[in-house]
N, C-alpha and C positions, 0 to 999 in steps of 0.2 A: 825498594826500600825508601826511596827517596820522596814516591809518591806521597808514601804512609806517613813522612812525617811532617808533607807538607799539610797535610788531613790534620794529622796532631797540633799544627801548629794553629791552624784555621779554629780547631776547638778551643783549646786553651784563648786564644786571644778574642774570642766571640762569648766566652767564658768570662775572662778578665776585662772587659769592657761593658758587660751585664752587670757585673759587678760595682766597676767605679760608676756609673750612671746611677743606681739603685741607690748607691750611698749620697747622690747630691753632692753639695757642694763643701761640707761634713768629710768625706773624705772616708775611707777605710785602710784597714791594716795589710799587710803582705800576711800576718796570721791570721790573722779572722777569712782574707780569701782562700789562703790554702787549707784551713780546717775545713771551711764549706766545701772545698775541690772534693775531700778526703771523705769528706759524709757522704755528698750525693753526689759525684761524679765517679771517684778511683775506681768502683767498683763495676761498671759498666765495660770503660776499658781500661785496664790496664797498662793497657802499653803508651799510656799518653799521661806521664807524670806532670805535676806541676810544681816544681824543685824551685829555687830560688833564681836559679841561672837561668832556668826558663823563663820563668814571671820577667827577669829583667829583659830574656830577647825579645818576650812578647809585647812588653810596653813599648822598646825601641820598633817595636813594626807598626805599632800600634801609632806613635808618633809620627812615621815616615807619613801614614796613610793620610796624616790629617787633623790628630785628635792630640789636645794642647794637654796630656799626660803630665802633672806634676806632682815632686813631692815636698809635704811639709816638713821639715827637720824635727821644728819641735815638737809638733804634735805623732810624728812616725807615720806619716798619713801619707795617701796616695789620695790624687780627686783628679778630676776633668776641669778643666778652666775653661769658663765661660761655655758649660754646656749647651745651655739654652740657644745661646746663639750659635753654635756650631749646628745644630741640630736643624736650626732653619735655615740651613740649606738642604735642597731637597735631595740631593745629591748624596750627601752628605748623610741623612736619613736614612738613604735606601742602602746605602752601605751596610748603619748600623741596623738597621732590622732583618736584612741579607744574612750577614754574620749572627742575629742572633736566632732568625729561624732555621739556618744549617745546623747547628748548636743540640739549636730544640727536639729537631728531627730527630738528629743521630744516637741523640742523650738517652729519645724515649723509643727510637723503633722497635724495639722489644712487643711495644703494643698494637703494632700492627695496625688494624685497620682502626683499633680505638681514637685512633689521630686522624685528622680530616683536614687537610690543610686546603687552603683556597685551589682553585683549578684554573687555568689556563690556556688561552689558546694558543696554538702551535707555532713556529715561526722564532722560537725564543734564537736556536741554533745560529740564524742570521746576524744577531746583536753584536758579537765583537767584529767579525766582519766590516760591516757596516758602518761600526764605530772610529774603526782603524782608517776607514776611507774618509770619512769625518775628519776624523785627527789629522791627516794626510794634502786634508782637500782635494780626495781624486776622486773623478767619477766611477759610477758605480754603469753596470748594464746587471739587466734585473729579468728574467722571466715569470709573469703575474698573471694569474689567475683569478679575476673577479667573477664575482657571483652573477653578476647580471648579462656581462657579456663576454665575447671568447678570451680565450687568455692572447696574450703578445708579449712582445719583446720590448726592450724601452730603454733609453741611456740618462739617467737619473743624476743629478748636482744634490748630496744628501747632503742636508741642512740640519737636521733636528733626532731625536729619535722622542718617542713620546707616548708613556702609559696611561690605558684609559679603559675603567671598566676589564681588568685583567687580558688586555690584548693591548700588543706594542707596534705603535705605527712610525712610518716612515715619515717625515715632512720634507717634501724635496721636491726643486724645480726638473719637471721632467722634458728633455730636450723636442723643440718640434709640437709641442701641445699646441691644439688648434682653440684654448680660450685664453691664451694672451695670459694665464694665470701667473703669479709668481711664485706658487706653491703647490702639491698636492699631495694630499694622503695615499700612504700607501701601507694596509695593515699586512704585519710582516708575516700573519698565518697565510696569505695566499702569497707569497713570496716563493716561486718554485726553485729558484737558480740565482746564484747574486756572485756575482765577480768584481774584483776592484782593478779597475783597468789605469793606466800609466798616464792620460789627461786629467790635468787636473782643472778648477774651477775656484771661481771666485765669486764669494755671497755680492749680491748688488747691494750698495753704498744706502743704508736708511733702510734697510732691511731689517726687521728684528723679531724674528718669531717668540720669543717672550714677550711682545707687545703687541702679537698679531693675536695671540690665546689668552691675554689678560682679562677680556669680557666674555672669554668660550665657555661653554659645559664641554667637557667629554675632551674631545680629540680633533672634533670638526671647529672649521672656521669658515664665515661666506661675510667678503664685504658688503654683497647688498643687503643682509639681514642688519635692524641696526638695533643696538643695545636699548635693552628697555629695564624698568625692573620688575620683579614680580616677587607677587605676597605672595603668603602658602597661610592656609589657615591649620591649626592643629592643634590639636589637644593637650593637655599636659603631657600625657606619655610618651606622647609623636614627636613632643617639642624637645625633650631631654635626650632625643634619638640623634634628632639633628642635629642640637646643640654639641652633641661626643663626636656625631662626625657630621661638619660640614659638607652642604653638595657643592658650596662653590665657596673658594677664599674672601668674598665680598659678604657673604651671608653673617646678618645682622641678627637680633632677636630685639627688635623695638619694643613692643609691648608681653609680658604676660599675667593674665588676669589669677 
């Protein structure tokens, strides 16, 4: 039972935060969002009311998580403060699009295969794990299986975790490495076995992996490669591709004809 409502609860507030985002900074009603509940969700499931008392517990989780939930008195409004900026955290992002594609899923699985959602490679299981050892700063030991050579064993200082091209890598100094590196990838689909062992570790002083991937594509980084820039030529059609989604944070659109 307790599961179920924490599912109920994850809907409504991935729900109600679809909602105040949609409305801007304008703000909406506690009616206008449970009328829309009442239209296009009650009927899906039932058993996951969205009553007053709810909406209120949902905002207060909704608040814990992060998100500057407020209300206007005299307008009756609910809005998001300073969305925009909360939303540029990337963090902070993948929350809200986490919550709103659990939402999406469950709303519409009815349609089965009609949904097509992005694919993934394997390894997801590993992430709180990992995370926790993160949190902790304790070493991890890791059994790895790379493509090119035998798989081994290995005692890992996890630094980073890091999405790229729908595969999530590890960034961590791995104990005993014969290139002196201070880093190295580790994608967490060949991740066979991952334990968080009782040493812990400490990042080296001027370390900062957000400033070692500021000029990266992808997930990879090599100090001897060194930053250059590059044009792309492209057509009108090509150009309005790139422009909706960036290949990299730096990408520019200097000219178009």
């Amino acid at each position: 039972m307790e599961f179920y409502s924490k599912i109920g609860n994850l809907l409504t507030e991935s729900y109600i935060l679809d909602q105040l985002l949609a409305a801007g900074d304008n703000g909406t009603t506690l009616q206008i969002i449970t009328d829309h509940w009442k239209t296009n969700c009650d009927n899906y499931n039932r058993a996951f009311k969205l009553s007053r008392s709810t909406f209120g517990r949902n905002v207060d989780n909704l608040r814990q998580l992060g998100f500057n939930i407020e209300y206007d008195f005299r307008a009756c409004r609910y809005y998001v403060h300073d969305a925009k900026e909360t939303l540029a955290n990337p963090v902070m992002e993948k929350m809200v699009n986490c919550l709103r594609d659990f939402h999406f899923v469950d709303r519409f699985r009815t349609l089965g295969t009609a949904i097509i959602p992005r694919e993934y490679a394997g390894g997801r299981h590993h992430l709180f794990n990992i995370a926790c050892a993160m949190e902790s700063h304790c070493k991890i030991s890791i059994d790895y299986a790379p493509y090119d050579r035998p798989s081994y064993h290995a005692i890992l200082h996890p630094y980073c975790l890091r999405e790229s091209n729908s595969r999530w890598y590890l960034i961590a100094y791995k104990e005993g490495n014969t290139h002196n590196a201070p880093t190295q990838n580790f994608a967490l689909d060949r991740i066979r076995k991952v334990s968080m062992l009782t040493d812990t570790f400490t990042i080296p002083k001027g370390l900062s992996i957000a400033e070692r991937f500021h000029d990266s594509y992808g997930a990879w980084f090599d100090e001897n490669i060194p930053v250059e820039t590059v044009e792309l030529l492209a057509d009108e059609r090509a150009a309005d591709y790139l422009s909706s989604l960036p290949l990299h944070h730096s990408q520019t659109v200097p000219i178009r004809h």
